[in-house]
N, C-alpha and C positions, 0 to 999 in steps of 0.2 A: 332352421336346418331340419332336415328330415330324420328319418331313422337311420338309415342308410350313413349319411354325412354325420351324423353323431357318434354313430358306431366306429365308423373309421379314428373319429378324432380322439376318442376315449379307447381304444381295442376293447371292447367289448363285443361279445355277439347282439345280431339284436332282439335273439327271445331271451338274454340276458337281461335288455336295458328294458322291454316288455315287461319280466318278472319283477324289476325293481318298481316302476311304475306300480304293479299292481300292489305290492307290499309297501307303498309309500315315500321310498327313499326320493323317487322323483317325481313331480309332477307338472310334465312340460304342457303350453298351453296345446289346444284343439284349432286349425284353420275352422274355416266356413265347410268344408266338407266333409272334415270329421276326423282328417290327420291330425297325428301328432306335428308338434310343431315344436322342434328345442329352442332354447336358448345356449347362447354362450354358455350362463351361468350351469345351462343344466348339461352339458358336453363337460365342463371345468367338475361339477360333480361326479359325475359317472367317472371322469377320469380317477378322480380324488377314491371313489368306490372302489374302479379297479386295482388301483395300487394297494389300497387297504385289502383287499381280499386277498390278493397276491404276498403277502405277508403273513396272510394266515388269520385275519380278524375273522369272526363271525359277522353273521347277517346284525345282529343284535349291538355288536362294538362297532360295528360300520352303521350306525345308526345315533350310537351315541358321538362318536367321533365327527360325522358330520353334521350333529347338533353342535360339539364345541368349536368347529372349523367357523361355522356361521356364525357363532357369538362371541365379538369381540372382546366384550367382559369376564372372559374367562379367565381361569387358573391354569398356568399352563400343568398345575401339579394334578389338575382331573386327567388331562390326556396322559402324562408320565404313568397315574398310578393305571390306568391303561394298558399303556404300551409294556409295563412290567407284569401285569397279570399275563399276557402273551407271552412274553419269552418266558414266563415259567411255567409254562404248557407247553412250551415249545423243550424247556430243558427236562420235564417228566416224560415228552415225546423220545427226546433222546436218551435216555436212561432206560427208557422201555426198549428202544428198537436194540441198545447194544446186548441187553437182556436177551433178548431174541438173539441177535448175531451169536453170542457165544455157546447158546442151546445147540441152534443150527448147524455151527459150524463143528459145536463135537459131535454131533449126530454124524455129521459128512464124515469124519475123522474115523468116526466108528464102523462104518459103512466101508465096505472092502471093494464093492462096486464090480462085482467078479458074474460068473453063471450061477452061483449059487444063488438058493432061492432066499435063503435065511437074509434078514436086511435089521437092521436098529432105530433106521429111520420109520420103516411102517411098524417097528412093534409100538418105539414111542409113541407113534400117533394113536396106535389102537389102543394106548395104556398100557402096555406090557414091559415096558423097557425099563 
């Protein structure tokens, strides 16, 4: 397969699947004239990549994870403690952003939204409030 035919079968873009090439994740063979050339295996990767990044892994657990995808002698408790360090990124994510929402949202509360110039939202920001 081409890049092209890779790209479609994994939705990846292809200076996506370019960048992973360069940083290792893949490495499809070279034709005689110097294209890339995928395999199944490496379409099945890239796919495996995108879904893992679409979850929110890094470049670094999208590296280790498709070390343990390839090795069938694994522990499935390596990928678990994994997938658990992420979703507790994912729940200091969300503790932070509701942090944020309830700032935000007394600021808006306090904010009268009128022609006056006076506002709570820019004093906050400028430190004032």
């Amino acid at each position: 397969m081409n890049i092209k035919e890779v790209a479609g079968l994994s939705g990846l873009p292809a200076k996506t699947i370019r960048y992973y090439e360069d940083i290792g994740l893949v490495r499809p063979a070279r034709a005689d004239n110097g294209y890339r050339a995928f395999s199944e295996r490496d379409g099945a990767k890239l796919a495996f990549l995108a879904r893992a990044r679409s979850l929110g892994f890094s470049i670094d657990d999208c590296r280790a994870l498709l070390s343990l995808y390839e090795d069938r002698s694994r522990a499935s408790a390596d990928v678990k403690a994994l997938a658990e360090d992420r979703l507790e990124e994912i729940d200091r994510k969300i503790t932070e952003l509701e942090g944020l929402k309830a700032t935000l949202s007394q600021l808006v509360r306090r904010c009268h939204g009128d022609d006056r110039p006076d506002c709570p939202i820019l004093e906050d920001l400028a430190g004032q409030g």
